[in-house]
N, C-alpha and C positions, 0 to 999 in steps of 0.2 A: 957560112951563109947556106942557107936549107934550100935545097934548091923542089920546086913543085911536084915534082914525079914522087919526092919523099912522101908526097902526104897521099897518096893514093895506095888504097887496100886492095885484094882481090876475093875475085867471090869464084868458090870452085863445086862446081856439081858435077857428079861421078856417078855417070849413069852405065857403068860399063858392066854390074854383075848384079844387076836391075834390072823391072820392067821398061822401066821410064816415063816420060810424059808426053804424049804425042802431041800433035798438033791442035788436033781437034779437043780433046781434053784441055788443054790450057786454053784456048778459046773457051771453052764453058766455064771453066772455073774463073778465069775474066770477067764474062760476063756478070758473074755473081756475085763479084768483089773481091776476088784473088786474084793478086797480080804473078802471076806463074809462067816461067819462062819455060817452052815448051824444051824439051832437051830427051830425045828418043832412046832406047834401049840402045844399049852398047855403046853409047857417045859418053863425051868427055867433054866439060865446057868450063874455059876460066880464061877471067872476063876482070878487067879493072872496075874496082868503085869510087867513089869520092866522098868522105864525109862532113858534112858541113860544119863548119868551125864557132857557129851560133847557136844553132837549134840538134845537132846531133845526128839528123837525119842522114841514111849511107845510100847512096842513089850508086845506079850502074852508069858508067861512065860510057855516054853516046857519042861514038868514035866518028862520027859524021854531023855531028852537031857545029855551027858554021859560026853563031853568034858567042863573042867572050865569055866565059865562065866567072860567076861572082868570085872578088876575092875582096878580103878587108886586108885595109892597108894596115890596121890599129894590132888588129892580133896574128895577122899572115897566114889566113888561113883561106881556103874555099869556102864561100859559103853558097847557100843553094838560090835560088833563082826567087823565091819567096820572101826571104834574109837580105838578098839586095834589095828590092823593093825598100825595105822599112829602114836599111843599112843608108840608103839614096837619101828618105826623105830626113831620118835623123841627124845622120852621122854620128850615132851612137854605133859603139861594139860593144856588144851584148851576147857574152857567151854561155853557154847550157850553165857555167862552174858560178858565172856572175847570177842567173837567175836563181841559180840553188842557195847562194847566199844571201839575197835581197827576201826570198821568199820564208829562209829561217831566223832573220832578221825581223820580218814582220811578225813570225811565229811568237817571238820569245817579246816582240813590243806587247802583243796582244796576250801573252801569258798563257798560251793554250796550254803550254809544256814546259 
């Protein structure tokens, strides 16, 4: 039995022989549409991910976060907060491997290729 902590990645940024990203800097690039985790000269940061087991997406994993984490029962995986949503109203599992196949299935109905 696979037990949860198995599916979790890590994300490591080595700002140790680097400028690095200061605070203020990642506030600006934020604001502009980069999501950038400030991590300053000479620091070291590694930090747990999760990737979701429907749509592929790898989020950092919010160690204060208080409400349960999507999982589907169908394929065992985490999925992300978005994927439950549609996972609730379906109860369809529908994962990245499933949509790539559905989609070259239509490819080949409709004779593109």
């Amino acid at each position: 039995m696979r037990r949860k902590v198995d599916q979790e990645g890590y994300l490591i940024i080595d700002h140790r022989a680097s400028p690095g990203i200061s605070k203020e800097q990642a506030k600006a690039l934020w604001k502009a549409g980069h999501p950038v985790i400030a991590v300053p000269e000479g620091t070291f940061l590694e930090m747990p991910t999760l990737t979701c087991g429907h749509c592929g997406t790898a989020r950092r994993k919010n160690r204060f976060r208080i409400r349960e984490r999507g999982h589907c029962r169908k394929c065992d995986h985490y999925i992300c907060d978005w994927c439950q949503i549609k996972y609730r109203m379906t109860d369809e599992c529908l994962t990245k491997t499933k949509r790539l196949d559905l989609v070259g299935q239509a490819i080949k109905r409709l004779g593109i290729i």
